[in-house]
MARRO-401225 format. One record per residue: residue in one letter; z, y, x of N, C-alpha, C in turn. Coordinates in steps of 0.1 Angstrom, whole numbers, plus 5000, padded with zeros to 4 digits. Atoms other than C-alpha are relative to their C-alpha. Layout:
REM residues N
AZYXZYXZYX;...
This chain:
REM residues 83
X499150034989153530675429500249855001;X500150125003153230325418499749905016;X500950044978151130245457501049975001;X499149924987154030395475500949924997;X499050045000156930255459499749825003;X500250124998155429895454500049975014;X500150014988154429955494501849975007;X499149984996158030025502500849885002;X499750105004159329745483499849865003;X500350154998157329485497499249904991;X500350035009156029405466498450024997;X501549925004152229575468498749885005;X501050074992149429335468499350035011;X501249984989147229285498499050104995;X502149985001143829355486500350154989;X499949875005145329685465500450145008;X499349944988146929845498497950035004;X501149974993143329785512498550084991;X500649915011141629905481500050175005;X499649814995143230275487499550035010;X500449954986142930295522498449975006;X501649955002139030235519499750044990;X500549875012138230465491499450085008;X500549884994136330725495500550124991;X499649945006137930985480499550175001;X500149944993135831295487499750184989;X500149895011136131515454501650054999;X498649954993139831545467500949995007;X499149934989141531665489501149965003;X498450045000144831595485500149835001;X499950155001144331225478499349945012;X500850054989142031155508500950065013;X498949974988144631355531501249854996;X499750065000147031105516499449805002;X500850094997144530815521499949975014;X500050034985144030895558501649995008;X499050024996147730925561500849844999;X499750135004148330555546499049925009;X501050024989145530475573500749955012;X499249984989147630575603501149874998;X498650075002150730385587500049875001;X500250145000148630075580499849945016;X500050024986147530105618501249995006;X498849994993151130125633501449934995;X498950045004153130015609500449894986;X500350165005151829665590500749905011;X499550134997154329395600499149874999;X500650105004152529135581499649984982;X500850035018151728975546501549894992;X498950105005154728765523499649944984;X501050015016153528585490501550064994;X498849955011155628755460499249934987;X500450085014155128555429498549985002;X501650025003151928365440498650105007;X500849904994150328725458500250015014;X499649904987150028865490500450095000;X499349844998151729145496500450035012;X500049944985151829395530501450014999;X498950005001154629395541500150135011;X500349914991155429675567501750025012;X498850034994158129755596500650144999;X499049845006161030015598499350105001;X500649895003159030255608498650054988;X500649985009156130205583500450044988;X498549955009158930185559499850194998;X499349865001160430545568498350074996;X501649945005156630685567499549974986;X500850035010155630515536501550124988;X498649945008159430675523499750194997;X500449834999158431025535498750034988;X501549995017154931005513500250054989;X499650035015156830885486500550124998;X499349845003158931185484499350124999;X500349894999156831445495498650004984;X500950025008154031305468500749984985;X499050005014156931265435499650104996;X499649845008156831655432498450034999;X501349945001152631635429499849914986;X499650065014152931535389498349964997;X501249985006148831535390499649845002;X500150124992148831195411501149874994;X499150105003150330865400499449875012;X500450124989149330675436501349935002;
């Protein structure tokens, strides 16, 4: 959950955000459904970029936010995944 929260926070490098969301993830399911859904979010709901100690980091707007929020939650109670 590490992604998600760092995403929330403001705090998630650039080039690790963009890492995930081109993967190919195709031995599962569940992580490539969450892949294409961080897809959507990066399309509609990337503000911009802010350095944090020296990095880039995505920054995103309220509603990317509440989307990246819902993830986060609905992905906590999947204990198999640490995105």
């Amino acid at each position: 959950m590490t992604l998600l929260q760092n995403a929330i926070q403001g705090v998630l490098p650039e080039y690790e955000w963009h890492a995930f969301i081109g993967m190919t993830a195709r031995d599962d399911d569940a992580l490539d459904e969450l892949r294409e859904r961080c897809l959507l979010i990066d399309e509609f709901g990337v503000k911009g970029t802010q350095f944090v100690n020296g990095r880039a980091c995505i920054t995103f707007n309220k509603k990317g936010v509440s989307q990246l929020e819902l993830l986060l939650d609905e992905w906590q109670h999947k204990s198999k995944y640490l995105v």
